[in-house]
N, C-alpha and C positions, 0 to 999 in steps of 0.2 A: 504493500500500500504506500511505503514511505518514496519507492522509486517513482509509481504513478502519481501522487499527487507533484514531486522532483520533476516530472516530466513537462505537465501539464499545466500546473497554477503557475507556473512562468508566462505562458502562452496565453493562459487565459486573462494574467493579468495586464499585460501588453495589449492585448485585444481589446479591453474593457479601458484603460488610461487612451486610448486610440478615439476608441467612441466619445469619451469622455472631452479630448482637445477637440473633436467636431463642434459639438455640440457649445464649447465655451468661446470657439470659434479661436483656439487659440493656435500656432500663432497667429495665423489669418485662414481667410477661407480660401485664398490663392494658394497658399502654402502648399497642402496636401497632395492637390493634384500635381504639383511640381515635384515634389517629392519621391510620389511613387511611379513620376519618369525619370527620375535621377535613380529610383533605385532596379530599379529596371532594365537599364539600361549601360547603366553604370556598376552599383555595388554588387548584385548579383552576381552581373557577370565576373566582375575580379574572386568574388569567392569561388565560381563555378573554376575559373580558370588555376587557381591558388589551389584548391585541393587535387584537382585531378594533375595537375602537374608532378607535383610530388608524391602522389598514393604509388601503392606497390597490389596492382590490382590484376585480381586471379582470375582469369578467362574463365577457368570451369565453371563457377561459380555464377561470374555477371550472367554467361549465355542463358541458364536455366531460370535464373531468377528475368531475363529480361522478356523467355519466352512466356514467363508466367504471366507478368504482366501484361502486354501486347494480349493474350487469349482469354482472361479475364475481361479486357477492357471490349474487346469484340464477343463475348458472352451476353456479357449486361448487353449491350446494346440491341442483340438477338432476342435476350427477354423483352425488354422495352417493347420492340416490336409487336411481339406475341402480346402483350398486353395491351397494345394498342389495339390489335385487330377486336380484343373481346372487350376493354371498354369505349371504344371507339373514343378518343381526344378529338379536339380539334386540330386541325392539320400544325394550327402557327404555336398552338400548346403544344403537339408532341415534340418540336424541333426543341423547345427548354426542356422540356421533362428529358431529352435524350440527352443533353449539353449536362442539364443538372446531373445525370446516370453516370455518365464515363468523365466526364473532367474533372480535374484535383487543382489545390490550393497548393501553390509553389511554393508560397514564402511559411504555412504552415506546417506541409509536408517537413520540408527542410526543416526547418524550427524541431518537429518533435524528434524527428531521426536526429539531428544533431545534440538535441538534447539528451536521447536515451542510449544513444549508443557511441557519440562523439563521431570522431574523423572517419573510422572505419565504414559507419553507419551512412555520415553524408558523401561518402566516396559512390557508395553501392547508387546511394539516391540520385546523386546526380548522372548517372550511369543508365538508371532506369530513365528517367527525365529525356536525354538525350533521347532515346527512342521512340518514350511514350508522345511527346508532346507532338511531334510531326503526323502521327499514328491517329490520335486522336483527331487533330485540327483535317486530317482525312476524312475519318468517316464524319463528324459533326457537318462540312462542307456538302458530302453524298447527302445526310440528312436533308439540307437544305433546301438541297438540289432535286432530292426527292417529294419530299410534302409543301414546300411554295415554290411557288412561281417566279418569284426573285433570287431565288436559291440556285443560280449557275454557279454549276463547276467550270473551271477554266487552269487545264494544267499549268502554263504559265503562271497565272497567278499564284496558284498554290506554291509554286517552287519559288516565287519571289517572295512569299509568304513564308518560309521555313528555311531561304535564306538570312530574311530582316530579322529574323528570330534571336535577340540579344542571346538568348538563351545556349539555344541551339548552338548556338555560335561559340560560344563560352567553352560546351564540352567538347568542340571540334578543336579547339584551339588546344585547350586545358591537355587533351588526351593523343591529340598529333605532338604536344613538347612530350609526355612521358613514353610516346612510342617512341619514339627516336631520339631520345635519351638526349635530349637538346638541354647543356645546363645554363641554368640562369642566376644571373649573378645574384648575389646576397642582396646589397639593395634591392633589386627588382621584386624577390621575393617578400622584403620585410615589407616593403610600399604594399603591394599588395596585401599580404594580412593584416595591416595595420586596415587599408580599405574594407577588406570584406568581412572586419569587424561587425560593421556598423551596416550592412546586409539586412540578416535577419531580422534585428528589434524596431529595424525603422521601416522593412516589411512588415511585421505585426502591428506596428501603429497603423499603416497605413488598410493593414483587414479594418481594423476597428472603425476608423474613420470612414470606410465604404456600407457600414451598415444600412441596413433603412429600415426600420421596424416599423415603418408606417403603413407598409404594404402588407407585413402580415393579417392584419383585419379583414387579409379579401381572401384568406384558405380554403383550394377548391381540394377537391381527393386529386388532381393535378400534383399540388404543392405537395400534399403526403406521400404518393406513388415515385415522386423523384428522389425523398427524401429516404422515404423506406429503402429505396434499392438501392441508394449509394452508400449511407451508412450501416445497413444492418447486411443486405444481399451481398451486397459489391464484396465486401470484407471476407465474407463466408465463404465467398467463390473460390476468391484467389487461394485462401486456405486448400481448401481443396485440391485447384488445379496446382496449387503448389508441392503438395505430397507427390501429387499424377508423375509433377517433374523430378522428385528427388531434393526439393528445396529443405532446408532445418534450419535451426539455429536464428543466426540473425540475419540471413538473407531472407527463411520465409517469414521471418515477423516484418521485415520492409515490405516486404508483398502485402500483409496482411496489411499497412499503417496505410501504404500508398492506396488499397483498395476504401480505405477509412475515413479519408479525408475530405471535406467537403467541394463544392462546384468549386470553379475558378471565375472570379472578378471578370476576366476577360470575355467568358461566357454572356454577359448583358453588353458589350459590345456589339459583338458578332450577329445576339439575338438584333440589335438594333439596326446592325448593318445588311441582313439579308435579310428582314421581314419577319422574324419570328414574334412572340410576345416577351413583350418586353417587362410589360409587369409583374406574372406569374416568373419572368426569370429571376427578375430582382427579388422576391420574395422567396424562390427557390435557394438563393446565394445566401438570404439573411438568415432563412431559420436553418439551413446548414451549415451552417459557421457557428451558431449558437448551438446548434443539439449535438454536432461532433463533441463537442468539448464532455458532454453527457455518453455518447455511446463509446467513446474511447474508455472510461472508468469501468466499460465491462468487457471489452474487446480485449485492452491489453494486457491484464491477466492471464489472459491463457496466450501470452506471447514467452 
């Protein structure tokens, strides 16, 4: 108990002082949204790039845990499906219920792998990351493409889309220096960890600050069906499909956290930009951000 709450009331306290500078409007109401493109864009990526550089990372190990992931994540989205045909959504609700299914919170994810398990843990995470997030921004795209009408696929785009990927980019870098053994001087390194200090906690402010609790007053069985299957199904799966692969240890408890986690921020973008619902998404993001912090106190005990 004394690791899980160790893990967690970090997390949750950041999230909650987050919401808390929204709302007092501190430092400004400009502030945030610059913020969480600086850290975006910037701090992440120095951390993505700073650990994977220097890990000492075991192929056996990533390949099974990344296939875990990747078959989990096109699982859920197969149920969605099937549950779509028997409760019939509305076309521009399924594209969020599907976003809110399979998409994960980066700066969360990180935050708890880094907190529970240190370097080894966010080596794994970012590792997953690299694969998952192109994989996803895949199918949510077909989604789109599928149930509206403004939902074009366009290969082009998409590959300029998972090139601009600060992220992506991050462990293409981070992981072409540790393949070939490129070393980098001592400054270079410490500038960086000194930078990707400051990553995660001002990622968590910036969850907090994206809340919207205003939106939850409008809970359709929408908002519950996305939230069911990412926190309670999602998790369960990957356990699962994680045994099927030979995962243990602490690679299948990241299977288990990454399938854990709530929608990603980015998610009411995307909903905004190809026509999905925007409001069921927002409230999708909200009350998943707040009940992960709840179903992780039973989940990861049995990690």
């Amino acid at each position: 108990m004394t690791l899980i709450l160790n893990s967690l009331l970090p997390i949750c306290i950041l999230i909650s002082v987050g919401y808390a500078f929204k709302h007092l409007k501190f430092p400004s109401i400009d502030f945030w949204p610059m913020a969480d493109k600086f850290t975006y864009y910037v701090l992440m990526p120095a951390l993505l790039i700073y650990k994977l550089s220097i890990a000492k990372i075991d192929l056996s190990h990533t390949v099974n845990l990344v296939a875990t992931t990747l078959s989990s994540i096109f699982l859920v989205l197969i149920l969605l499906a099937l549950l779509n045909v028997l409760l019939h959504f509305e076309n521009k609700a399924f594209t969020s219920i599907a976003q809110g299914g399979i998409r994960f919170n980066t700066y969360v994810f990180l935050a708890f792998v880094d907190t529970a398990y240190g370097d080894k843990g966010l080596i794994l995470a970012a590792i997953v990351m690299a694969f998952a997030i192109p994989f996803i921004n895949v199918l949510c795209i077909s989604v789109f493409a599928i149930y509206t009408r403004n939902g074009k696929f366009s290969l082009l785009s998409f590959l300029k889309m998972i090139i601009r990927n600060p992220l992506i980019g991050a462990c293409v870098i981070g992981g072409s220096i540790n393949a070939l053994g490129l070393p980098l001087p001592l400054f270079g390194l410490k500038a960086l960890s000194i930078l990707s200090s400051a990553a995660l906690p001002i990622g968590l402010l910036s969850v907090g600050v994206g809340l919207e609790l205003k939106y939850l007053k409008h809970a359709k069985k929408e908002l519950v069906v996305a939230t069911v299957t990412k926190l309670l199904l999602f998790p369960l799966l990957s356990y699962g499909v994680g045994l099927l692969f030979g995962l243990s240890g602490m690679s299948l408890s990241i299977a288990v956290i990454f399938g854990a986690m709530p929608t990603a921020v980015s998610a009411y973008i995307l909903a905004r930009e190809l026509g999905g619902d925007v409001s069921l998404m927002a409230s999708i993001i909200t009350l998943q951000t707040i009940a992960c912090m709840g179903t992780l106190f039973f989940i990861v005990p049995f990690l």
